[in-house]
C-alpha positions in Angstrom: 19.6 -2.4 -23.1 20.8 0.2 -26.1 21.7 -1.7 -29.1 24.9 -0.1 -28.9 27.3 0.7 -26.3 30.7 1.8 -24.7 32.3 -0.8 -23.0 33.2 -0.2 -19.7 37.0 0.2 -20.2 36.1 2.6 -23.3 34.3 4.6 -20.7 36.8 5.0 -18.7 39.5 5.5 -20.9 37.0 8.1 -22.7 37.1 12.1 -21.7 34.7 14.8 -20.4 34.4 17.8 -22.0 34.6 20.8 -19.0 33.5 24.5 -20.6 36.8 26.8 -19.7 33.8 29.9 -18.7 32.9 27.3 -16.4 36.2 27.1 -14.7 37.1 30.5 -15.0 33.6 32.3 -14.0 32.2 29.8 -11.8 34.3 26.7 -9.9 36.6 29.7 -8.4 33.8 31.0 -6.1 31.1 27.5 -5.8 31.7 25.4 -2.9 33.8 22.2 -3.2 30.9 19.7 -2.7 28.7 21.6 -5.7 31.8 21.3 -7.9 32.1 17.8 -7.5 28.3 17.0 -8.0 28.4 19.1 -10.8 32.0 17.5 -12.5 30.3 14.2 -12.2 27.1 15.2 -13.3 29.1 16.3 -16.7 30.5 12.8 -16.4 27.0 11.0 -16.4 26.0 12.6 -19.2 28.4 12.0 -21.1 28.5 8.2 -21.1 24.6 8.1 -20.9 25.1 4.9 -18.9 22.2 3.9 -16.4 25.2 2.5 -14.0 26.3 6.1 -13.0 22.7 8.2 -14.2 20.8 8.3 -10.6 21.1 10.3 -7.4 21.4 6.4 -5.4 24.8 6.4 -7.4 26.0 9.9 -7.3 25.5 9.7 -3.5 27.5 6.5 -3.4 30.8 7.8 -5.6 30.8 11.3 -3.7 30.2 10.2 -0.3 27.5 12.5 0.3 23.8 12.5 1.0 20.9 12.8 -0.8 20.2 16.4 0.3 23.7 17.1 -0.1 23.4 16.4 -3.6 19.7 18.0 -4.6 20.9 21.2 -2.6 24.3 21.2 -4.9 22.1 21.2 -8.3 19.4 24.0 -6.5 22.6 26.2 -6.1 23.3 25.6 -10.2 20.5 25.9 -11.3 20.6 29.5 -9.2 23.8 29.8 -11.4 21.6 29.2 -14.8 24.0 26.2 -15.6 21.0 23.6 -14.5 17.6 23.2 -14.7 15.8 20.9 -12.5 13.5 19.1 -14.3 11.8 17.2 -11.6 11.9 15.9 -8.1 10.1 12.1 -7.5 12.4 10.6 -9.0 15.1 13.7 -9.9 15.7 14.7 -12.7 18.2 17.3 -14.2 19.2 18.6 -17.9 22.2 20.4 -18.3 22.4 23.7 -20.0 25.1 25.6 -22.1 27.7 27.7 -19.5 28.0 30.4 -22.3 24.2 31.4 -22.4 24.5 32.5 -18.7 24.8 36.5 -18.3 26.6 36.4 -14.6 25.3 39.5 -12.8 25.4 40.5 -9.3 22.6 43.1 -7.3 24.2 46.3 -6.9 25.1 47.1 -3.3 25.6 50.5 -1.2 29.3 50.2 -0.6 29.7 49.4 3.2 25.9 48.0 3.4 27.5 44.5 4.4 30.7 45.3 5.8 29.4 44.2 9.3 28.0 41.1 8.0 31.0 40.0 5.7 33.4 40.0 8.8 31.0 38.0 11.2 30.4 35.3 8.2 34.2 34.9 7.9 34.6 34.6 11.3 31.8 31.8 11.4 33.7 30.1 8.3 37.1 29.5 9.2 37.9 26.6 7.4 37.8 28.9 3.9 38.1 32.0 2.6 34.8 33.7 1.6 34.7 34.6 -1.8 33.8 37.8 -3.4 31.0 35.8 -5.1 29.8 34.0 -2.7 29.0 37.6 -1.0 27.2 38.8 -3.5 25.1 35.6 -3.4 24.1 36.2 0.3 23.8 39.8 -0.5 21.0 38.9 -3.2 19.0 36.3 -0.7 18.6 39.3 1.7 18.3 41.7 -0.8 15.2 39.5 -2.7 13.9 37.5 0.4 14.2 40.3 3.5 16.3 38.3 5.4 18.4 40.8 7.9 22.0 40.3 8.2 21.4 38.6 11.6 19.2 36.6 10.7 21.6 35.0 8.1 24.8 35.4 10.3 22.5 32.8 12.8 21.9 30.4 10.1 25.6 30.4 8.9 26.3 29.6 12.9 23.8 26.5 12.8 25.0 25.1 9.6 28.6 25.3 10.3 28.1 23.8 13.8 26.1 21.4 11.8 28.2 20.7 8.7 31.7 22.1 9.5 33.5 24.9 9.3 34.2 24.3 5.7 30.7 23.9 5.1 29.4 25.0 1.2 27.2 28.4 1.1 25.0 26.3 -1.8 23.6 24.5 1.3 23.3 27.7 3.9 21.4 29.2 1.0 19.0 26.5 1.2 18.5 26.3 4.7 17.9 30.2 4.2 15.5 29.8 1.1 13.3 26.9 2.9 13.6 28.6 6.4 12.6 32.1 4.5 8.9 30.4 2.8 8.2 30.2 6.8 8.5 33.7 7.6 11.7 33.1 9.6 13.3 36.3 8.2 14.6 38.2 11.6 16.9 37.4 14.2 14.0 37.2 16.9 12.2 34.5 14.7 15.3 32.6 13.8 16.0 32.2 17.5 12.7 31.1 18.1 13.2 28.5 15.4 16.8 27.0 17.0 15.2 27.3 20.7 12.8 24.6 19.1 16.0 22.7 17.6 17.4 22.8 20.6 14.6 21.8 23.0 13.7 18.7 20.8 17.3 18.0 20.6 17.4 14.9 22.9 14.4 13.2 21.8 15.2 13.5 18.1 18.8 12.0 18.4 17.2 9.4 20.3 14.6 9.1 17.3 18.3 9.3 15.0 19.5 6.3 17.0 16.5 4.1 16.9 16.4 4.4 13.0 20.8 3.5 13.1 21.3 7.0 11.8 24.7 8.2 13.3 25.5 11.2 11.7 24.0 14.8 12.5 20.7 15.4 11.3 20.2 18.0 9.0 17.4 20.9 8.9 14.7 19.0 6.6 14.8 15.7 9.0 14.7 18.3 12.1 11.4 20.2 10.8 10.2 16.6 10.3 10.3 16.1 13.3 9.0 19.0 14.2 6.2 18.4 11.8 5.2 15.1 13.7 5.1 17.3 17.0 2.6 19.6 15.4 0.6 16.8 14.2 0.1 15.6 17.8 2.2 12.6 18.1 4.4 12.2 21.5 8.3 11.7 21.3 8.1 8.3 22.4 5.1 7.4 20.2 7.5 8.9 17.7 10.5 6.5 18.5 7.9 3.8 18.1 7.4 3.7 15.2 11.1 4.6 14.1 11.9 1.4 15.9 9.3 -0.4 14.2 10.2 0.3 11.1 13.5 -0.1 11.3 13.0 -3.9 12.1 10.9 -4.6 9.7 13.2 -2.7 6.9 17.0 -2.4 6.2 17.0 1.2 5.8 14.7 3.8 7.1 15.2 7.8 6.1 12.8 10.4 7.6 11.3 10.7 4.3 10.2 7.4 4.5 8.9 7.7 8.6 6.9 10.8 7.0 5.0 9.0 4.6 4.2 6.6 8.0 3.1 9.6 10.6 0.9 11.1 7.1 -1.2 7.6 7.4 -1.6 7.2 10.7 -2.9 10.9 11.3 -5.2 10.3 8.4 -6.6 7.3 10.3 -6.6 9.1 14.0 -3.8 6.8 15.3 -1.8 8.4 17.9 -1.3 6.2 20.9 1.4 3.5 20.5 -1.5 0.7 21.1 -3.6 2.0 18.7 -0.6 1.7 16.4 0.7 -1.8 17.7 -2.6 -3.2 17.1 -3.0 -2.2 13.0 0.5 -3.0 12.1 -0.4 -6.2 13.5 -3.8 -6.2 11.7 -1.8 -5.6 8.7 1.1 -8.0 9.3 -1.7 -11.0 9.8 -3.7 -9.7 6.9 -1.4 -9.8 4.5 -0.3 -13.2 5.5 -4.0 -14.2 5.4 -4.1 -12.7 1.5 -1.4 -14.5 0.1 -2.5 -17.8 2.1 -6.1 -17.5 0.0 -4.2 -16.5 -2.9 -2.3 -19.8 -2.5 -5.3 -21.8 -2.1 -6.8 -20.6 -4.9 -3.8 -20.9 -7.1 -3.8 -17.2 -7.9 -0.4 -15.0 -7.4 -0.1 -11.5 -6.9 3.3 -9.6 -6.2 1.6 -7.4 -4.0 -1.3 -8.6 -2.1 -2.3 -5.0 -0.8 -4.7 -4.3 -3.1 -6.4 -8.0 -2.6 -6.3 -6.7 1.7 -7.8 -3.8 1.0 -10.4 -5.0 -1.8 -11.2 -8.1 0.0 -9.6 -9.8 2.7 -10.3 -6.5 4.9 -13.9 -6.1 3.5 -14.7 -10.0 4.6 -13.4 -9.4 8.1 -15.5 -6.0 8.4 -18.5 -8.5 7.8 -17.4 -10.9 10.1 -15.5 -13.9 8.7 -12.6 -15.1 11.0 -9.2 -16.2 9.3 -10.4 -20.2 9.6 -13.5 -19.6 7.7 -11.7 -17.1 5.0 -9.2 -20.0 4.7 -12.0 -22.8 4.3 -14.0 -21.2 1.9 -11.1 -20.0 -0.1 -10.1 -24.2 -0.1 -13.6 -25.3 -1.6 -13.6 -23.0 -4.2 -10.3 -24.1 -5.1 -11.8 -27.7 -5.3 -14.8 -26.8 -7.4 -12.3 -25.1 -10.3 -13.3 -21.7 -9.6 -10.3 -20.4 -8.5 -10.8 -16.4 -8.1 -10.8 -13.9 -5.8 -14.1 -12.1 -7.8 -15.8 -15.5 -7.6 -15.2 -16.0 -4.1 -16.3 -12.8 -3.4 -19.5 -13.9 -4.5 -20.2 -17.2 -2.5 -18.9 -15.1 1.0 -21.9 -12.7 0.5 -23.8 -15.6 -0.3 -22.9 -17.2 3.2 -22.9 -13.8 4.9 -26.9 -13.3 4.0 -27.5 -16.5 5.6 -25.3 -15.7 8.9 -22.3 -17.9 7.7 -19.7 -16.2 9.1 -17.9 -18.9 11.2 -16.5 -22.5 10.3 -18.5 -24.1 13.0 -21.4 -22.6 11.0 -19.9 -23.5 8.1 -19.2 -26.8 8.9 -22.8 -27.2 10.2 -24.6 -25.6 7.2 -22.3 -28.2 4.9 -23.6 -31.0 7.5 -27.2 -30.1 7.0 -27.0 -30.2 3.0 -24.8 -33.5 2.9 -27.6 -34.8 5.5 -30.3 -33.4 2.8 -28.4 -35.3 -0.2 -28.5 -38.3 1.4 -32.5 -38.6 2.4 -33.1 -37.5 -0.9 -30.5 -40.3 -2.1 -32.8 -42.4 -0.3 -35.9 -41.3 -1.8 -34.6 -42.2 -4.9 -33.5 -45.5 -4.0 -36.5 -46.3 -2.6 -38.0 -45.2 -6.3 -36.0 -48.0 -7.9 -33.8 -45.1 -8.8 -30.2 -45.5 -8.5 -28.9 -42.5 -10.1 -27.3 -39.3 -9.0 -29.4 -36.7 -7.0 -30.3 -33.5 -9.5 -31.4 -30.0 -8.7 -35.1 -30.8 -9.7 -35.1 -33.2 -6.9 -33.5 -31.0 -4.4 -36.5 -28.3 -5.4 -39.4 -31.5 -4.9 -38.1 -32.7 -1.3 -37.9 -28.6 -0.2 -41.4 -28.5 -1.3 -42.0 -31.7 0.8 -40.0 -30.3 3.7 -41.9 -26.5 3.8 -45.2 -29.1 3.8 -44.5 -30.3 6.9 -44.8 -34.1 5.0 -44.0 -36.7 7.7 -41.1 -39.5 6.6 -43.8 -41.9 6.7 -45.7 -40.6 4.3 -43.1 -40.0 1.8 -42.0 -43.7 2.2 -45.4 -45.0 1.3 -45.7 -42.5 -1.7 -42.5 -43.9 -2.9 -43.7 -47.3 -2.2 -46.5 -46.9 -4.5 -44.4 -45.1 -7.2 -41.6 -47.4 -6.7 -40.6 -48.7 -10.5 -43.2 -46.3 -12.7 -42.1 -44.2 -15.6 -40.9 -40.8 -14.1 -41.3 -42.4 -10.2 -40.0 -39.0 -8.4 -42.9 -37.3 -10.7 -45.5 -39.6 -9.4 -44.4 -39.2 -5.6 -44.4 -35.8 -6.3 -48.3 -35.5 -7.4 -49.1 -38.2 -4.9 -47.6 -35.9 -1.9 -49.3 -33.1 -3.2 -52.4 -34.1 -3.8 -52.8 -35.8 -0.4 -51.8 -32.4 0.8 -54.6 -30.5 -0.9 -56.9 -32.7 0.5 -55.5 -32.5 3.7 -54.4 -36.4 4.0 -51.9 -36.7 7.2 -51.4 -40.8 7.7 -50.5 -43.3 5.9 -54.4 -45.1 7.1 -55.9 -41.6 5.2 -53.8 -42.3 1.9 -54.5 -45.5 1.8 -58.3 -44.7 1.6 -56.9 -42.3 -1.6 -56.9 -44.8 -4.2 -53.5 -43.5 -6.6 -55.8 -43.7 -9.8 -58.2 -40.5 -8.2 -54.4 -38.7 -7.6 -54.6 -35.5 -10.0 -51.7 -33.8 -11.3 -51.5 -30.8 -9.1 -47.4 -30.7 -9.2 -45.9 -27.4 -10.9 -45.5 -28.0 -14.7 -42.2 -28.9 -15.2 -40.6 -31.8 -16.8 -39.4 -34.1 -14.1 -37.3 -36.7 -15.4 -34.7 -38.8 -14.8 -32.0 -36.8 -16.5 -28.7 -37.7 -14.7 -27.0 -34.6 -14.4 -23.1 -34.3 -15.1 -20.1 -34.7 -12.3 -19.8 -30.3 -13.2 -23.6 -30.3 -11.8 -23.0 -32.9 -9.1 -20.6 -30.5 -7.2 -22.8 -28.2 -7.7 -23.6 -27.8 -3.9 -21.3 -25.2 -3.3 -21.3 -23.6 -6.6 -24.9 -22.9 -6.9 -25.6 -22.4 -3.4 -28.3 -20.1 -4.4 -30.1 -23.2 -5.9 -29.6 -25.6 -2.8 -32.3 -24.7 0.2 -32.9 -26.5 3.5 
């Protein structure tokens, strides 16, 4: 907000300043429509309000459309009185009427004569000006268009926009239709033959998307565009159905933008199409339900779908598991989608990819925790299991050591300084000498037991509640 402003009754009680050249050189001959725009536009700048300074609200206050209004400022800035600064989102700056020399082509008296009466009697609701003559006379003259060719686009857009209609818009349709080559009558036919032909399927198109007034030439070559790129009419009012209940409003602009992605992914068939939108409806309900779990928000969860929720299902993972995993992160304070990332690739090398695999693998380490919870019991120790024991009972386990063994090895080091030490060197040393029973370790006396265990300092360091949990954290540690 500007630190200071009009108030809204000063703006309305204030004035705008319209150049006299401009009434007396220019609003004689422009179309009604392109006055109005242009009045306005005088009127926007002039208060420098936001409330009135976009095409949404021109388009509201003149009751016209968005083309309506671009193709009024393309006619001035024809006229030299505008200059269109951009397009996405539009912008235009408003030049000085007295720098602009007004000139018109010279033309061989008679040249048009032919042409002048057939416009006039195409536009009956107004009288042709002398100007806007010479402005149809210069599009031919510059772009080759024959006479025609024009007198058959003055036909289409009066049947499509009145008989009053402006000549800023048939100048446009002739300027867009003209970058296509359509600059003879025999082309131009061949162009509304293909209007005309596509006629029914595109106001059916028009009424799926709750569009009820004529379409105009850029939704038509839309259309017309789709065609070419190989989509059917009713895959075509598809999707203009399916957007337009998932959406308020829905342009042909917009519907572009849709046909563009779909041909750049090869889906034509209305299946095909049914099937990713409702990929894509489930998958973004899937991202923000992780993003929930974890506690994370994002305004738009596209970029999680498409950086990770998409990539996990590509590897496998069903919603369930995505939804499980996303929970025990969220319960060991790690609440990211980069660090869940991290345990799924861990799962996925070891073929987790389900929740009954998950479930099971979970099973299988509990069931781990609580032999070795045993062990230690047994040991006279009643602390909390640590990684150094999880590493001594895998040893145990990849030795094949049967549970009776262990039990008497624990029996003997039951109560002794660093007991889970001493059961260690005891299990391996009977292992090196090939000891199986309990009958053969019995004949081992404990005292001939040499310390063949790795060097490390096994003791009875009770590890904190962080490293407790530390089953899923540091799942790279934990092996069964």
């Amino acid at each position: 907000m500007s630190f200071c402003s009009f108030s809204s009754q000063l703006i309305v009680d204030n004035q705008t300043t319209v150049d006299n050249l401009f009434i007396t050189s220019f609003m004689p001959s422009a179309p009604a429509e392109c006055v109005k725009v242009y009045l306005y536009g005088l009127f926007a700048c002039s208060v420098a309000s936001p409330i009135h300074n976009s095409i949404e609200e021109f388009s509201k206050t003149l009751n016209m459309s968005h083309e309506d209004i671009e193709s009024a400022f393309v006619y001035w800035q024809d006229k030299g009185l505008v200059q269109i600064l951009d397009t996405i989102p539009y912008e235009v700056r408003f030049l000085p009427v007295k720098n602009v020399n007004i000139k018109h082509p010279k033309i061989k008296d008679g040249k048009y004569n032919s042409f002048n009466l057939q416009a006039q009697e195409i536009i009956t609701g107004r009288m042709i000006t002398p100007n806007e003559y010479y402005e149809y006379y210069a599009l031919m003259e510059s772009l080759k268009i024959e006479p025609s060719a024009l007198i058959m686009i003055i036909k289409y857009c009066v049947d499509l926009k009145g008989d009053n209609v402006g000549y800023a818009y048939i100048i446009t349709v002739a300027k867009n239709w003209a970058q296509e080559g359509i600059t003879t009558a025999k082309a131009m036919e061949e162009k509304l033959l293909g209007y005309q032909k596509d006629s029914e399927s595109i106001a059916i198109v028009a009424k799926s998307m709750g569009i009820k007034r004529a379409l105009d030439t850029f939704e038509k070559d839309l259309y017309k565009k789709w065609l070419d790129m190989g989509f059917l009419p009713n895959v075509i009012n598809y999707v203009a159905k399916l957007q337009k209940k998932s959406k308020n409003s829905v342009n042909f602009r917009y519907l572009d933008a849709i046909f563009e992605k779909y041909f750049s992914m090869r889906l034509f068939d209305i299946l095909d199409i049914e099937q990713y939108e409702n990929t894509k409806t489930r998958l973004y309900e899937l991202a923000k339900n992780i993003c929930k779990n974890l506690g994370v928000y994002y305004e738009n969860v596209e970029p999680v779908v498409e950086n990770y929720v998409s990539v996990w299902e590509n590897m496998g993972f069903d919603d369930d598991t995505l939804l499980t995993i996303s929970n025990y992160c969220f319960k060991n304070s790690v609440r990211t989608l980069e660090y869940m990332d991290k345990q799924i690739l861990k799962f996925f090398k070891l073929g987790i990819v389900t929740t009954s695999s998950l479930d099971e693998y979970f099973k299988e380490i509990l069931d781990t925790e609580e032999k070795i919870k045993q062990i230690l019991q047994k040991l006279g120790n009643d602390r909390n299991v640590n990684n150094i024991d999880r590493e001594i009972y895998s040893n145990w386990t990849k030795l094949n050591i049967g549970q009776d063994l262990i039990d008497y090895a624990c029996e003997i080091a039951k109560n002794k300084p660093k007991a889970m030490a001493f059961a260690n060197k005891l299990i391996l040393s009977w292992n090196q000498n090939g000891i199986k029973t309990i009958e053969q370790a019995k004949n081992n006396s404990p005292k001939q037991v040499k310390d063949v265990s790795p060097k490390r300092n096994y003791d009875n360091h009770e590890y904190t509640p962080a490293e407790i949990n530390s089953l899923f954290t540091n799942l790279d540690e934990v092996e069964i």
